[in-house]
Structure formats: structure tokens, C-alpha cells
C-alpha positions as CSV (number, residue, x, y, z in Angstrom):
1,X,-4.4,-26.5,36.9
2,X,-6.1,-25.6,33.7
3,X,-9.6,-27.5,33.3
4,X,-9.5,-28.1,29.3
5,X,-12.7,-29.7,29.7
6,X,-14.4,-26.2,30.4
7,X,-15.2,-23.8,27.5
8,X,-13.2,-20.6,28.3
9,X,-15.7,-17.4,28.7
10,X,-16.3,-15.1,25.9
11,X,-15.0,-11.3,26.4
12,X,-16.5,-8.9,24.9
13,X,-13.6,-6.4,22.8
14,X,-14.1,-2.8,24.4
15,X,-10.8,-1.3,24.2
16,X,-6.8,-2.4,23.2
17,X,-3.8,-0.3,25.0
18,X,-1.9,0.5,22.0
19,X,1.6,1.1,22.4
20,X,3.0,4.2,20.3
21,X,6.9,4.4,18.6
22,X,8.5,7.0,20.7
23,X,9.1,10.1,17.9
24,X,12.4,12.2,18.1
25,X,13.2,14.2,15.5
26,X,15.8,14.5,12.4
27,X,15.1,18.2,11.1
28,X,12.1,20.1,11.2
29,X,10.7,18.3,8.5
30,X,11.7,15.1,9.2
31,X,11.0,13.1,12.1
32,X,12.1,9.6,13.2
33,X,10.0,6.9,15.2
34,X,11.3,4.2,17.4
35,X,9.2,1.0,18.9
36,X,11.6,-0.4,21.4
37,X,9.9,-3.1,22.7
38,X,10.9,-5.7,21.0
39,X,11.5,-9.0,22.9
40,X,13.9,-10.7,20.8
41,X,17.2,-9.8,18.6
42,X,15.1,-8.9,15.7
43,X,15.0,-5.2,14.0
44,X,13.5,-3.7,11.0
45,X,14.7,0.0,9.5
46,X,12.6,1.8,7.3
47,X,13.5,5.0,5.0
48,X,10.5,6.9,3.5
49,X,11.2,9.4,1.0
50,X,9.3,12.0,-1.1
51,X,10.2,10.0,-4.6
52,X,6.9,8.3,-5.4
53,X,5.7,8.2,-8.9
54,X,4.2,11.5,-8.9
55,X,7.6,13.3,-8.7
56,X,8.9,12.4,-11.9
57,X,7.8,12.5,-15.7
58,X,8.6,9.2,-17.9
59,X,8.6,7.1,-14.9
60,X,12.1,8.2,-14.1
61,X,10.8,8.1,-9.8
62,X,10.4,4.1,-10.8
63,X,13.8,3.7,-12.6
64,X,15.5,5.4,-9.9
65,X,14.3,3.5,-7.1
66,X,15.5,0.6,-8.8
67,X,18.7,1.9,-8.8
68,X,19.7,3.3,-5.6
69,X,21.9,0.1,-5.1
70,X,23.4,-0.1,-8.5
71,X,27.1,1.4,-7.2
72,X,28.9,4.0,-6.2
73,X,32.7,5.1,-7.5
74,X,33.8,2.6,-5.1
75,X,31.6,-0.1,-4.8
76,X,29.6,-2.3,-8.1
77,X,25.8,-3.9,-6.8
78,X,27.4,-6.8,-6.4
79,X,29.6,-5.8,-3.6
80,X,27.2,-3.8,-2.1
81,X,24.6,-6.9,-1.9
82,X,27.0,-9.1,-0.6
83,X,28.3,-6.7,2.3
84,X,24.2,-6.8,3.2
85,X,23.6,-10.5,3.1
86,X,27.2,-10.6,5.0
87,X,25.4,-9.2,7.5
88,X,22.1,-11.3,7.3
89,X,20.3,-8.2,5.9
90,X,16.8,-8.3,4.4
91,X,16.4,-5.5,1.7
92,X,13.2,-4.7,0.4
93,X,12.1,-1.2,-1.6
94,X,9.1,0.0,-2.8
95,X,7.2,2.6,-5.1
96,X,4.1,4.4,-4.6
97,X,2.8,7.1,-6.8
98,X,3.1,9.4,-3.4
99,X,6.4,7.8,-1.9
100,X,9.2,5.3,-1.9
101,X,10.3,3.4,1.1
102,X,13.4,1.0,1.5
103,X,13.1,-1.3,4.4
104,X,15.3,-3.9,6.0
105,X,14.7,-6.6,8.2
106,X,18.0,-7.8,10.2
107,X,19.4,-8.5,13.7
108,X,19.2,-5.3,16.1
109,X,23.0,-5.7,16.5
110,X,23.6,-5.4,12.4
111,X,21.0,-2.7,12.0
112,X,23.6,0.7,12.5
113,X,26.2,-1.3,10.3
114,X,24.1,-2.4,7.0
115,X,22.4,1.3,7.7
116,X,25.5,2.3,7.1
117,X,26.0,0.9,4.3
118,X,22.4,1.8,2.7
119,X,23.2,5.4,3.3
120,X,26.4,5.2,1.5
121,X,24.8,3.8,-1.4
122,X,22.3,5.8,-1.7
123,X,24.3,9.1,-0.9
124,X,27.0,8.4,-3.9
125,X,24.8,6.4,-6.2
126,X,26.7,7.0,-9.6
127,X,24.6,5.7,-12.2
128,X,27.1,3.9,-13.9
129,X,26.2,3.4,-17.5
130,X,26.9,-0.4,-18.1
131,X,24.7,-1.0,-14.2
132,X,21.9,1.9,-16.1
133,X,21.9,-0.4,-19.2
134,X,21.7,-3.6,-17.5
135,X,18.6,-2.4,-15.4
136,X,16.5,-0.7,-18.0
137,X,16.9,-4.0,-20.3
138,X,16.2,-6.3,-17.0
139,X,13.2,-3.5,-16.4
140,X,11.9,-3.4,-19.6
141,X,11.8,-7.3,-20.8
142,X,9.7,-7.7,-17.3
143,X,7.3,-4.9,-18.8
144,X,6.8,-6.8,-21.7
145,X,6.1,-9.6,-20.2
146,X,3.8,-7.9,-17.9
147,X,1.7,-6.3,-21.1
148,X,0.9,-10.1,-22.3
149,X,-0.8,-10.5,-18.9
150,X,-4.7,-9.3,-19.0
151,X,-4.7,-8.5,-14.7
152,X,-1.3,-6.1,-15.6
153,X,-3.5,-4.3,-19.0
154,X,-6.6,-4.0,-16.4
155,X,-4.6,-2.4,-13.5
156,X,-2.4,0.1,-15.8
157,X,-6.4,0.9,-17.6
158,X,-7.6,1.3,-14.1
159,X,-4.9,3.8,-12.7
160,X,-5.4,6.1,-15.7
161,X,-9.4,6.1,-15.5
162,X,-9.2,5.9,-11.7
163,X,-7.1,9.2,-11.7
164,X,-8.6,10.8,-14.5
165,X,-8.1,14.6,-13.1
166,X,-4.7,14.3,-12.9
167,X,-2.2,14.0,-15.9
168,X,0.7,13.1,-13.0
169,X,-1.4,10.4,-11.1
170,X,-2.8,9.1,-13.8
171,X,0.7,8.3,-16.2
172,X,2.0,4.8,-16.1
173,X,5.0,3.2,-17.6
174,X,5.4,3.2,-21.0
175,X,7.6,1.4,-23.9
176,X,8.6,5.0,-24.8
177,X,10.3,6.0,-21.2
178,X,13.1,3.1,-21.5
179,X,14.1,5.4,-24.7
180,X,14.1,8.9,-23.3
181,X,15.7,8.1,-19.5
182,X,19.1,9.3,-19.4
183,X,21.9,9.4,-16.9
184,X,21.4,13.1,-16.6
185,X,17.8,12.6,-15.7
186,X,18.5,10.0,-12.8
187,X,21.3,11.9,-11.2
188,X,18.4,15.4,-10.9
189,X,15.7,13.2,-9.6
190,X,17.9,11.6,-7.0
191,X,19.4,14.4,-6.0
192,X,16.0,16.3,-5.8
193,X,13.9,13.9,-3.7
194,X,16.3,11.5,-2.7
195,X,19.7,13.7,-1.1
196,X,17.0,16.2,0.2
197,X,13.6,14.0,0.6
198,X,14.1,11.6,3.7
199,X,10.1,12.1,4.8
200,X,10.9,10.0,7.9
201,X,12.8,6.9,9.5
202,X,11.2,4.0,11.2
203,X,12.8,1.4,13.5
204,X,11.7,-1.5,15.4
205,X,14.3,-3.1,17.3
206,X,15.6,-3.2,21.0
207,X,18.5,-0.4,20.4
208,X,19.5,2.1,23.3
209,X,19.5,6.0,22.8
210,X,22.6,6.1,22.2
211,X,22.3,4.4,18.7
212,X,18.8,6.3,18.0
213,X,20.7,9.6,18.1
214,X,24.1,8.3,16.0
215,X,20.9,6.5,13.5
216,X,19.5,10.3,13.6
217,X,23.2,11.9,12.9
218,X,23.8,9.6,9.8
219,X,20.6,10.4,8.4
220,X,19.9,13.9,8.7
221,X,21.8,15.0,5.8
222,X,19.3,13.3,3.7
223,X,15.8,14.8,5.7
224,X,13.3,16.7,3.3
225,X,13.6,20.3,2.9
226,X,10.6,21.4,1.2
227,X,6.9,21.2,2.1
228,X,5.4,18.1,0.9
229,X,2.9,18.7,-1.5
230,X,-0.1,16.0,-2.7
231,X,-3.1,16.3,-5.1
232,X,-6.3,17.1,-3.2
233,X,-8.7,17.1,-5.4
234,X,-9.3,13.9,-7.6
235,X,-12.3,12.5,-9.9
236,X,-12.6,9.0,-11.9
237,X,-13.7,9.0,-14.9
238,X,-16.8,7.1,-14.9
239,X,-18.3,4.8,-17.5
240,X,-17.1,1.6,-19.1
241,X,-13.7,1.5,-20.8
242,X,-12.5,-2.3,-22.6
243,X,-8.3,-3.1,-22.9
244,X,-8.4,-6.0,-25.8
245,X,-5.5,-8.5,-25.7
246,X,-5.8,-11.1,-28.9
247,X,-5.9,-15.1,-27.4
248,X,-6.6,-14.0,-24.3
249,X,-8.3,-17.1,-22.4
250,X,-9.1,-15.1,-19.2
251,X,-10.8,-11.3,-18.6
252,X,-9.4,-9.1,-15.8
253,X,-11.7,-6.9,-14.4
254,X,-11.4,-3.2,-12.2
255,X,-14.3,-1.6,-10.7
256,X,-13.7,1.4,-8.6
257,X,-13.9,4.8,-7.6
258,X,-12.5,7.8,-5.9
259,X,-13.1,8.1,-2.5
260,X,-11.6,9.1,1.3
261,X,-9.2,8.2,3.4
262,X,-8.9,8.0,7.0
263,X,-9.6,11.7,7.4
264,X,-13.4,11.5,6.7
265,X,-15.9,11.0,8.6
266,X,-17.5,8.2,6.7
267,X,-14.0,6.4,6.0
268,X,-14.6,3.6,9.4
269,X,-18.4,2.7,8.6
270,X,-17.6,2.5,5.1
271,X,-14.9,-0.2,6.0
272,X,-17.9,-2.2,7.8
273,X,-20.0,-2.0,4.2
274,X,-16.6,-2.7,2.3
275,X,-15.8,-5.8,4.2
276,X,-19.5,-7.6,3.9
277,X,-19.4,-6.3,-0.1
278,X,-16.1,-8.1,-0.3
279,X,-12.8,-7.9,1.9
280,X,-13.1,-11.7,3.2
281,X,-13.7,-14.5,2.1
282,X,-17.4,-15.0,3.4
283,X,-17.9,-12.1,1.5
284,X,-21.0,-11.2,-0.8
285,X,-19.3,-11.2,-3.9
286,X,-17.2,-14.2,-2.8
287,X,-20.7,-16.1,-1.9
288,X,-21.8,-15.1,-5.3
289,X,-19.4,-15.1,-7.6
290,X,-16.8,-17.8,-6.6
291,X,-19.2,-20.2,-4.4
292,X,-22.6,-20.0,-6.3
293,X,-21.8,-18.9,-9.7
294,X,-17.9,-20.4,-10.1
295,X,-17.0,-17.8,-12.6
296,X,-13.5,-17.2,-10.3
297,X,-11.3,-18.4,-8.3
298,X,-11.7,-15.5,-6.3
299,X,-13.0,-11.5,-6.0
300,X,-12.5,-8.7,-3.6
301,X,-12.9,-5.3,-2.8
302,X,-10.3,-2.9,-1.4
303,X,-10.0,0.8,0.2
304,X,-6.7,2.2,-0.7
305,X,-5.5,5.4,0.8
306,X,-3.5,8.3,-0.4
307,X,-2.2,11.6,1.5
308,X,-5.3,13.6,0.8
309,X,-8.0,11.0,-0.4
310,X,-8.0,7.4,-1.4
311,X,-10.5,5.3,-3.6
312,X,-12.3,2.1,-4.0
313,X,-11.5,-1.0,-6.3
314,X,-13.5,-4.5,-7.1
315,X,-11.2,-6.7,-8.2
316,X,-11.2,-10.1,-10.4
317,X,-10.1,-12.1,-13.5
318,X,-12.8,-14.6,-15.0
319,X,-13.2,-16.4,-17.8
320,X,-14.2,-14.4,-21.5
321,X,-17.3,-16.3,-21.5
322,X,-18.5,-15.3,-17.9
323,X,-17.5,-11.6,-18.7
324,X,-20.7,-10.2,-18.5
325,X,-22.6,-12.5,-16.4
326,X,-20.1,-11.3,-13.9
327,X,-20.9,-7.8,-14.1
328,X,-24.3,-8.0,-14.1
329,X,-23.7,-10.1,-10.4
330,X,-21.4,-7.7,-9.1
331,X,-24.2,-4.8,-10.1
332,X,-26.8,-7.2,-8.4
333,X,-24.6,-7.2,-4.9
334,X,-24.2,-3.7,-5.2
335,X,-28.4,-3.0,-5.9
336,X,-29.1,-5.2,-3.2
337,X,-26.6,-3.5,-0.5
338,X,-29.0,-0.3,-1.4
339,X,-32.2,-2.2,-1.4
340,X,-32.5,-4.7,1.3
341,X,-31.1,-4.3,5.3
342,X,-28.2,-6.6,5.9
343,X,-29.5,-9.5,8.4
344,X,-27.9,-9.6,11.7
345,X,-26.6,-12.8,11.6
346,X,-24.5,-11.4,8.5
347,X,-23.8,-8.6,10.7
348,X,-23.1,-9.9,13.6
349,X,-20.5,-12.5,11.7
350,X,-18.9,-9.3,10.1
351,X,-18.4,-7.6,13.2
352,X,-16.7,-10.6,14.8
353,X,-14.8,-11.0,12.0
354,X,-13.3,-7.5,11.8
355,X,-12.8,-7.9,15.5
356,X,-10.9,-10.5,15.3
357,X,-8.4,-9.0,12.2
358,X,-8.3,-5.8,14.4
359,X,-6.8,-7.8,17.0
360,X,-4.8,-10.1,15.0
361,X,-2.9,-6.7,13.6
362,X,-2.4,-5.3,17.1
363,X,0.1,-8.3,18.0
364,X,3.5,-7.4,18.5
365,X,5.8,-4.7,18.0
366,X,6.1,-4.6,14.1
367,X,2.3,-4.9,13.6
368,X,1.6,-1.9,16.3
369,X,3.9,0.0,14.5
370,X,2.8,-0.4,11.1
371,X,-0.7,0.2,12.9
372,X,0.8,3.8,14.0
373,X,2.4,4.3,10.5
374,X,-1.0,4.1,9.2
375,X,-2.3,6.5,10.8
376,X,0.3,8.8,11.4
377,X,0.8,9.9,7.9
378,X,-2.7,11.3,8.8
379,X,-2.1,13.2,11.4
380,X,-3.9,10.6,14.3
381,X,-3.2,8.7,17.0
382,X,-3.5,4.7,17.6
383,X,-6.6,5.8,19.5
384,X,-8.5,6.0,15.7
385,X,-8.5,1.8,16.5
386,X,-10.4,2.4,19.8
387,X,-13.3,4.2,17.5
388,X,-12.7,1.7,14.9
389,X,-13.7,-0.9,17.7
390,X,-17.1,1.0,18.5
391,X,-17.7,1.5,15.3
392,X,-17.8,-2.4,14.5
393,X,-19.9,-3.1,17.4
394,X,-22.2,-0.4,16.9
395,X,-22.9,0.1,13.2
396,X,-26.2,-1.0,12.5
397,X,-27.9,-2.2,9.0
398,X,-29.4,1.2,8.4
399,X,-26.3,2.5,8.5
400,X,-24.9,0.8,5.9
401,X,-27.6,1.0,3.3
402,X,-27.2,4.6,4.0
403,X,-23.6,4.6,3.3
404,X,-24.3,1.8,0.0
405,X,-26.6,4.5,-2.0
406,X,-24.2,7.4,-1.3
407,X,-20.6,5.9,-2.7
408,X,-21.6,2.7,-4.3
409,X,-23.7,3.5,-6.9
410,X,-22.6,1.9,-10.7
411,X,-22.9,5.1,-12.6
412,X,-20.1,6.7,-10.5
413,X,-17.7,3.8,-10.9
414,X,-14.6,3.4,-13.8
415,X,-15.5,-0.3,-14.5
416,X,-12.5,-1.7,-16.6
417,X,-12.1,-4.6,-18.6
418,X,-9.3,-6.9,-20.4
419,X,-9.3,-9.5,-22.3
């Protein structure tokens, strides 16, 4: 019998056996990946598709994804809804500026069925123009709310500075785009990167091979047929820039930079500096900012990734007043991540704590595979978790003052402000 009374023995984290989605593939460019082991009646399918915002001028890739469940000549939104919660489906879509992604969560044995029904809808879309109207007026009353909020002004500032080099990566939605979309337009973007842009397929769920190969049938007439092509080479543009909004009572800031993804060899260390900077909630800035100072209810830092690079961001809404005191703390943090050796107590709680969330993400079958998806689109293996895992227990504080005066320094930043 268990003795509760006894403390059980600390293990030290050397190594997790990561269990990969078995690939087969759709056409030569598209591939599908399957994590069977599931051990319940859940299932989740996911459709990835070479439609982000990057694909399209006058945010027509955003207006479309909106749409792909608007009807077809048979079917209104409505019905096509209905036949998905029928089924207990859970739909959910997305936009990025490099892809778009529908997912659904649902019972393994409803999966093929509400699949089936996706792909119709998507495949004969017809962009009815009473279902077109509807949308862009629902779309475009949420944008102006949106625009009356300082953290949505900050954000839309941010993307435009953050991607500076790039005219395509750098466009966001404007009032303007709800005027020049026409039915025309939606049907040649869908048709382009939807009908002939399936990037790949994704399912979790206890299904036999016999209903991975009819899933593969049903959606190969969608898979990509062109080479997927990204922007390489991106710069911020550095400096200050200010977004004023009239009455505003709060000030959203952005702070960031362009950076790597998980392709460089700097990209796991840097995570290590990130995280003590500001991705938990014992973080500096937190410590600072929120605990000490009380300018915020709360501040963080993020590394987001794209297909060829990625980039940096500090993010935080304050009060007007506190504006500038808060800058000058986050410049502080930064100065003294350049200045001073992190302690090892510090260290040591950071490394347990990014221990911990490694683990924590490594449990179960959707996490592993979102685990896989996240590296796959780089062209590793689950193993990149096992060096993550070294990493953590061997950076040291040199290390990461090193890495703080190469990428963290204030003059290379886009530091944006609303209010």
C-alpha cells in the first residue's frame, strides 16, 4: 500500500518518448498525419490550407475564410450548421497571415460524416449575395467596434511596423476593403488557394485504415498544387511610433522585433531568456511592472513563429498616466538582462518551471500532436523537445546575457503605443 506519509523522490527530467502521427500521404504535395492513440471516443480533424492573409489583396483571404460555410446551391449556413451540431460537431476556423486552418472536435464515429459535410461546403461554396451582404455588415460593424478599442489600434500599429519590409505582411484590414470585395473576387481566391491549396490534414482519433484512406480519397481533390512560397527576408522598422484614440482611459502598448524561428540555432536559449524576461507569471516584467509598480494588470513577452522567421513582442495595456514610467521599466529589465548575471535561484526556478510546461504539453494525444505540428512545419522531429530539455538544464547565466545584448537591445525594437 501507498505510504502518503513519505515525500515521493524527485526525478530528474532527462528525456520524454514522444509518440509521432503516423504520415501517409494525399498527393505529392500534400500529406496527411494520423495520431491513433487515443483512448477514448474523442477525434479532432484539422484542414490546413495555403489561404492565409498573405494570399490576397484587400483582405479578401480573411472575408473568405469567413465564408466557406455561408451555402452552397443546395444548402443556406443555416442548414449546414445544423447538420454539424446534429452530429455534435465542434467547428472552429482560423486566419494567419501564412495559413488558414478549419478544425473540428467531434466523436471518432461522426468524424468521416461531418468531414463530409465540411468538404461539400467548402467544395461548392457559392457566395450567395444576400449570405456575402450579411457577413461583410456582421464583419465590418465588429471592426468598428474593434477600432474604439486601444489593444486592437496597438496590435494593427504593430503588424504594419513589425513587418515593415513587406507591403503584403504588413496590410491589415481596412474600412475601404468592405467597399471593393466583390463576389467575383471571393469565388478567384477560393478557387485559387482553397479548391487547389489543402497544405495538409490532421487527425486525432481512434479510426482504422480503412477510414484514413477513404478521409485521404475525399480530400485529395482539394491538395495544393503549387510550391508554397513565404517571405524570407523580413525587417521591423525600428523607433517609436504613437496611435492616438480621443477619451481613451487606458494605453496599449507593443514592443517587439523580428527575429527566428525554430530553425536557428539561437531560437531554444532564446526561449530560456524570453521566459525569465516575461512568459510567466514570476516573470521580470511581471515582478516589476504588475507586483512592484501596479501600473497593469498584467505584461508578457512572446516568440511567435512564421515559415521562414518569426519575431518578438512585449505586450501590455496601462493606464495614460503610467505610459512612460512603464517604458522606462521595461527598458530597465531589458538593461539589466545585459548588465547583471541572472542568479541561480532565478535560474534554477526558470528551468523547473519550463520543465514542468514542457511536460504538461507532452500529455496526451492532442497535445503530442500539436507538439509534432509545431515542429513539423519546420522540417523536425519531436526529438527538437529532447534538446529543448538539455537546453533548459544546461543554459547557464552567461549564456543568456550573451543572447540579451545580441537581440534585445531598445534601438532595434518597433515600440508602439495607443491611447
Amino acid at each position: 500500500m501507498l505510504n502518503r506519509t513519505i515525500e515521493p523522490a524527485l526525478k530528474e527530467i532527462d528525456h520524454i518518448d514522444f509518440v509521432a502521427p503516423k504520415k501517409y500521404t494525399v498527393s505529392g504535395r500534400t500529406d496527411l498525419y494520423h495520431m491513433k492513440e487515443v483512448p477514448n471516443e474523442t477525434s479532432r480533424f484539422e484542414l490546413y490550407f495555403d489561404a492565409g492573409k498573405a494570399k490576397g489583396i484587400d483582405s479578401i483571404a480573411g472575408f473568405v475564410n469567413g465564408l466557406l460555410l455561408s451555402g452552397t446551391p443546395d444548402k443556406n449556413s443555416i442548414e449546414i450548421n445544423s447538420q454539424i451540431n446534429a452530429l455534435g460537431g465542434f467547428l472552429e476556423s482560423g486566419i494567419s497571415v501564412e495559413s488558414a486552418t478549419i478544425s473540428i472536435y467531434c466523436l471518432k464515429e461522426n468524424l468521416i460524416p461531418i468531414l463530409t459535410i465540411i468538404l461539400d461546403a467548402i467544395q461548392n461554396v457559392a457566395f450567395i449575395e444576400k449570405e456575402v451582404n450579411e457577413f461583410l455588415a456582421d464583419r465590418k460593424v465588429g471592426h468598428n467596434v474593434s477600432l474604439e478599442k486601444v489593444g486592437f489600434l496597438a496590435q494593427r500599429e504593430f503588424q504594419e511596423r513589425l513587418f515593415g519590409s513587406n507591403e503584403i505582411y504588413s496590410k491589415a484590414l481596412k474600412p475601404s476593403d468592405f467597399e471593393t470585395v466583390s463576389i467575383e473576387k471571393l469565388k478567384e481566391f477560393h478557387s485559387e488557394n482553397y479548391l487547389n491549396g489543402l497544405e495538409k490534414v490532421v487527425i486525432v482519433g481512434d479510426l482504422n485504415e480503412s477510414e484514413i484512406h477513404s478521409i485521404i480519397e475525399a480530400t485529395k481533390p482539394f491538395a495544393n498544387t503549387k510550391e508554397l512560397s513565404f517571405a524570407k527576408d523580413l525587417s521591423n522598422e525600428r523607433g517609436s511610433f504613437a496611435v492616438s484614440k480621443e477619451g481613451a482611459l487606458q494605453c496599449a502598448v507593443r514592443i517587439g522585433r523580428i527575429l527566428f524561428n525554430k530553425n536557428h540555432e539561437d531560437y531554444l536559449d532564446f526561449l530560456i531568456l524570453n521566459t525569465i524576461f516575461g512568459d510567466y507569471f514570476g516573470s521580470r516584467l511581471m515582478s516589476n511592472i504588475r507586483e512592484d509598480k501596479g501600473y497593469t494588470y498584467g505584461i508578457g513577452t512572446m516568440v511567435a513563429e512564421l515559415n521562414h522567421t518569426g519575431y518578438f513582442m512585449i505586450a501590455t495595456e496601462v493606464g495614460k498616466d503610467v505610459l512612460k514610467p512603464t517604458l522606462k521599466e521595461v527598458k530597465y529589465e531589458l538593461n539589466r538582462l545585459q548588465t547583471e548575471l541572472v542568479g541561480e535561484d532565478e535560474l534554477q526556478l526558470v528551468r523547473n518551471y519550463m520543465l514542468g510546461q514542457l511536460l504538461k504539453s507532452a500529455d496526451g494525444p492532442y497535445a503530442m500532436t500539436d507538439l509534432f505540428l509545431s515542429v513539423e512545419v519546420h522540417g523536425k522531429g519531436l526529438e527538437f523537445y529532447n534538446l529543448a530539455l538539455s537546453k533548459i538544464q544546461n543554459i547557464t547565466a552567461e549564456r543568456i546575457q550573451e543572447l540579451a545584448n545580441k537581440y534585445l537591445n531598445w534601438e532595434d525594437m518597433s515600440i508602439v503605443t495607443a491611447g
